[in-house]
N, C-alpha and C positions, 0 to 999 in steps of 0.2 A: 438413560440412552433413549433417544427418540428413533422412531421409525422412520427407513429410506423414505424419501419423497422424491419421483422422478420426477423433475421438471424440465415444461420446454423453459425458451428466454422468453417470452410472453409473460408466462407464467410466474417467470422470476421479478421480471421487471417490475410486473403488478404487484407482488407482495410487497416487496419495495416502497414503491408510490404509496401502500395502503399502510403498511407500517411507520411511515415517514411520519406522519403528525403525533402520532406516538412519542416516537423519539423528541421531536421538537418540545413535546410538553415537558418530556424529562432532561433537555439539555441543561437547565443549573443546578437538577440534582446532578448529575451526570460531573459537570466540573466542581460541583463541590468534593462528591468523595473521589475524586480523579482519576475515577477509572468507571468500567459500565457498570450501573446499576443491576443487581446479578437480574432485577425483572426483563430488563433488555437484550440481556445475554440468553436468557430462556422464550424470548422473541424472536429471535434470531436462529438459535436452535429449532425451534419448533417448527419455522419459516422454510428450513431447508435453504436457505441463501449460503451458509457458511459452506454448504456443501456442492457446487453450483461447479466449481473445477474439480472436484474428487474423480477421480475415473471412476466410471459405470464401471469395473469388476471388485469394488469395495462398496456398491450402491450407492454410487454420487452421479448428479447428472449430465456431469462431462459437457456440460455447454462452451460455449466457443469464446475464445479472450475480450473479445467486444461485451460482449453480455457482463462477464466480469465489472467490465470500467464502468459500463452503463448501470449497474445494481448501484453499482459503491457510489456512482454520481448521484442517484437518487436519495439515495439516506445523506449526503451531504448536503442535500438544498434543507433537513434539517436540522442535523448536528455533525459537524467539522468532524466532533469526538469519536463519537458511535460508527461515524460513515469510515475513518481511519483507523478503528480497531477492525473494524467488518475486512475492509480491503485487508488487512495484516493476515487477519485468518483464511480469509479465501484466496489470499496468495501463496499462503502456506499449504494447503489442501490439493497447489499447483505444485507444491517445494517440494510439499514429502513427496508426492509420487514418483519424482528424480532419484531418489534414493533407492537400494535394494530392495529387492520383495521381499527378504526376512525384516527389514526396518521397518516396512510397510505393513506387514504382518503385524509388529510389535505393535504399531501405535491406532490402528485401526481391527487388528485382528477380534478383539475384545470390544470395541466399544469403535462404532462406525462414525459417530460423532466426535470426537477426538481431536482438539485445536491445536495447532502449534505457534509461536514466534520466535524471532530472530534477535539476535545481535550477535553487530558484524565488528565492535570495539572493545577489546580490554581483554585481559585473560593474558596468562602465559602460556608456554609452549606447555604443550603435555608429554607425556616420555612414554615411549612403546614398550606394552607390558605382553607379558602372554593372552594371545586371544584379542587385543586391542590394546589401547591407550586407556595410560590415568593420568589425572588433575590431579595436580596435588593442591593447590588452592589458588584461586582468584577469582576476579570481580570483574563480571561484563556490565556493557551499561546498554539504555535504550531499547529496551524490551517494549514495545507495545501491546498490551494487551494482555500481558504475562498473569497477570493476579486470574483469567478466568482459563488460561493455555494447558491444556495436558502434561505438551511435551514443550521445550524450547531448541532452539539449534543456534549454538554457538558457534563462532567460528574463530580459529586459531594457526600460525604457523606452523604445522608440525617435522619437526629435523625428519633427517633422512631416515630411513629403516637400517641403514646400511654402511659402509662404507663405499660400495659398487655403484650409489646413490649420489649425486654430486651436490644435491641443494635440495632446500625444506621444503613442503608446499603447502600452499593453503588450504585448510579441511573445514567446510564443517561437521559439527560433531550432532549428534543427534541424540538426547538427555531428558528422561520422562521427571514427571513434576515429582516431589520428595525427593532429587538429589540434589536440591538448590533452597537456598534461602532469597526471598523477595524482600529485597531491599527499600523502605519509604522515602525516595528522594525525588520524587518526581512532583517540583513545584513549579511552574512555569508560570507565565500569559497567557500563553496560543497552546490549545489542543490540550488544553488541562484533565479534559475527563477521559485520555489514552490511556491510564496508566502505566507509559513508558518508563517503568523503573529497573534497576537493575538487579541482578542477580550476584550471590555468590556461590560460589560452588567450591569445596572442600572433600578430597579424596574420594575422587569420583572414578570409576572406571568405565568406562565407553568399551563396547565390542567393536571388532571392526568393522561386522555388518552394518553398524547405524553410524561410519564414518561416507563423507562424500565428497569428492577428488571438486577442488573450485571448481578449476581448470575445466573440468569436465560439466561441468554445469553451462560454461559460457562458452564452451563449443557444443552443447547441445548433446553428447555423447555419454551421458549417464546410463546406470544400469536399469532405473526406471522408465527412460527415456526408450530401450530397446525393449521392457517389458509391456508397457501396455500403446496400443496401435494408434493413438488420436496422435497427430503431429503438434501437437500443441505442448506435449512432453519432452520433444524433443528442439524448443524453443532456444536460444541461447538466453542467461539470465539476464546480461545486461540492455538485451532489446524488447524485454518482458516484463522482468520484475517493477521495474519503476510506475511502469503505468498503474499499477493497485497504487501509488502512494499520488501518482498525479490526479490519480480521478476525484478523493475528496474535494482536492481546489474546483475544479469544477463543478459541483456539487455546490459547494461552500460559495463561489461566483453566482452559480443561479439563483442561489439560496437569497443570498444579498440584495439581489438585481429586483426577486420577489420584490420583498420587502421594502426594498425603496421604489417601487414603480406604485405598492399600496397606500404607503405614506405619501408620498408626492401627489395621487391625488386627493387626498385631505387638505393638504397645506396651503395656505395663501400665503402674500408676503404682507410680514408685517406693518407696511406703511402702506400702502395701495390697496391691501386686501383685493388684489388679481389674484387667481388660483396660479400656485407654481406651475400647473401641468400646461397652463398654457403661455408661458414664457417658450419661447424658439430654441435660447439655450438650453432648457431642458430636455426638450424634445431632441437635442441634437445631440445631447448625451447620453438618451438613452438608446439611439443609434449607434452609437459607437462605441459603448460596453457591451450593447449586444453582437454586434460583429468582432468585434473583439475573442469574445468567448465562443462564438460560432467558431471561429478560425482555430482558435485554440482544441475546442473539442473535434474536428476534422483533421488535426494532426495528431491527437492521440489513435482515435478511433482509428485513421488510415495504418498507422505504426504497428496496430493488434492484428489488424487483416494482412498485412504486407509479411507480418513474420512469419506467422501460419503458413501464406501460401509458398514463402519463399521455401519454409521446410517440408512443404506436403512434395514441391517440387523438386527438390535435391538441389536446389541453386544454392551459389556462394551465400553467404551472411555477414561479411564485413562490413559490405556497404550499409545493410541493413542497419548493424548493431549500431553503426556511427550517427546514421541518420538518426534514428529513435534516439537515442540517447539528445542526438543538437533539439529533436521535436519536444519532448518530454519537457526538458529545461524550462524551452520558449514557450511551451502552450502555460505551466506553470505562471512564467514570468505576465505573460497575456492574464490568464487568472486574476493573479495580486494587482494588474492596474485596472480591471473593470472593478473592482470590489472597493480598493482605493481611489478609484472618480464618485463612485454610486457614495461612499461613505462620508467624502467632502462636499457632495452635495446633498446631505442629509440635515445637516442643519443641527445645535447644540443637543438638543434632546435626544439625538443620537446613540448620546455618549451615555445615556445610565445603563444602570447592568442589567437592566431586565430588554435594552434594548437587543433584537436578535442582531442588527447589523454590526455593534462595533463586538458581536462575540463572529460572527462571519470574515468580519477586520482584522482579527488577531489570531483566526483560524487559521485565513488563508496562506498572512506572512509566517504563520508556522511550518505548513506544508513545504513553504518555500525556500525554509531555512535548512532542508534534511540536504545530506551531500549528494547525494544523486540530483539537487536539480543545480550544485553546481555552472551556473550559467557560461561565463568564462572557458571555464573547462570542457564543460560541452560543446559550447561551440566553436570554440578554435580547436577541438579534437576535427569536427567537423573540416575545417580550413585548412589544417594539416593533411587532410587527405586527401579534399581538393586539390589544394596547388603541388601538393606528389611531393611534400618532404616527409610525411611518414605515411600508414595505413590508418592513421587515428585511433587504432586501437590501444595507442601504449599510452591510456592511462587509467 
């Protein structure tokens, strides 16, 4: 267990930026064993970044959801990997706090350092036991980060309590490390060194305390949400959580843009021997990945300040949630084509495996492929609330 470190966002940021080349030098160990190098996780630890959302009454520094996206953008511009288990933990350290004080007790009361991750697919329904719910066995999938996580948080349809009860809801469950088996099936392309793998769990019994009502998560109304005072707690999930898995691409976009703006000026072309940098097309390309990602990072960024204020100020959040959600999507989607121009015009050598661009290439459409950036989906949830045939939030 490492010692509290109160940091401002200055403060974070720089560790970040300073830790960053670090990480770069170990991204193909990192995709080799597919998950973080445990020296990287003891970096990060040490760093106080994982603990950067923990509220200040468990010694975390309660910094503001911007600061979040902007750490996790920075360890992207070196690895995809490292930068998307970072964000998984430090969105978690935003998750647990949703939850009861006695949960919160459980998984930090002992050890202030204490990580958690999610999965949100697979598992059966659990059956209400005395004192809470038990598993009796299944398999959840896409854990990121799981092989270094404390605790994990499942989530499941749980039936009624009742008869008086009309319909099941969705919980998740909150499950410290040793009641699950880590599963090795996490072989991908893109974001190999996540260790996204899954879990099984087998005759588990959950208290109620470390159960948490969805529903209540995405109207903002959790138990955590009324225990500790930052508005930031009391966030809806779906106009907050996304942004920790959108900020890698941006990361992993600038990361690229680096590197192809270093290479590019090396290179001539092969017949002329002119320097590519002063070709106009290039030049005009790399205007327009850059604005590209400008724009992109100016719709996340705005999405983490507009939610705050809209709950510091008691205003609706419908709009909000719909909006964030259509931004998210599209800064994503902006993302994957500045990283996809920079990488077609890189030229074959490109492509070996030591080069960092086409692991930034396979990063990024990995990010892009998680269901929350659903593009479609988000944005005609967007248009449905537009043109007033629904609220956009039913889906």
């Amino acid at each position: 267990m490492t010692t509290a470190i109160a940091l401002t966002s200055t403060d974070a940021v720089t560790r970040a930026r300073d830790l960053a080349p670090i990480f770069a030098e170990r991204a193909e160990k990192t995709e080799d064993l597919r998950h973080l190098p445990d020296e990287t996780m003891a970096d990060l630890l040490d760093s106080g970044l994982l603990r950067i959302s923990q509220p200040s009454y468990w010694g975390g520094s309660e910094l503001s959801l911007t600061t979040h996206v902007e750490v996790v953008e920075e360890l992207g511009r070196a690895c995809g990997a490292t930068a998307w288990t970072a964000g998984v933990y430090i969105s978690h350290n935003w998750n647990l706090a949703l939850f009861s004080p006695e949960a919160q007790q459980d998984v930090w009361g002992t050890n202030p350092d204490a990580v958690a991750c999610t999965s949100a697919v697979g598992g059966p329904s659990p059956s209400w036991v005395d004192g809470g719910v038990h598993i009796a066995e299944g398999t959840w999938t896409f854990l990121s980060g799981v092989h270094h996580a404390d605790w994990i948080v499942v989530n499941a349809v749980l039936p009624p309590r009742s008869h008086a009860e009309d319909r099941p809801s969705m919980i998740s469950l909150l499950v410290p490390k040793g009641d699950y088996e880590i599963l090795d099936d996490w072989h991908t392309a893109a974001l190999r060194g996540t260790g996204t793998s899954s879990v099984r769990l087998e005759n588990v019994f959950v208290p109620e305390h470390r159960l948490l009502n969805f529903s209540d998560q995405q109207a903002g109304t959790t138990p955590g949400g009324k225990f500790h005072a930052h508005p930031m707690y009391r966030a809806p999930l779906d106009a907050t959580w996304p942004a920790y898995l959108a900020a890698p691409a941006l990361g992993v976009a600038r990361g690229a843009i680096d590197a192809w703006v270093e290479r590019t000026g090396k290179r001539r072309n092969a017949y002329t021997g002119t320097p590519i940098s002063e070709q106009p097309a290039t030049q005009t390309k790399l205007g327009e990945v850059t604005a590209r990602l400008d724009a992109a990072r100016l719709l996340i960024y705005r999405a983490m300040e507009t939610v705050t204020d809209q709950v510091e100020t008691g205003a609706a959040l419908g709009f909000v949630r719909v909006r964030n959600r259509r931004d998210f999507s599209f800064a994503v989607r902006q993302a994957v084509h500045a990283v996809e121009d920079v990488f077609l015009a890189s030229g074959a050598s490109s492509l070996s495996t030591r080069s960092s661009i086409q692991r930034h290439w396979r990063d990024v459409h990995g990010v892009a492929q998680h269901a929350m950036f659903d593009y479609e989906r988000s944005l005609s949830a967007w248009g449905r609330r537009t043109l007033g045939i629904t609220d956009g939030l039913d889906f």
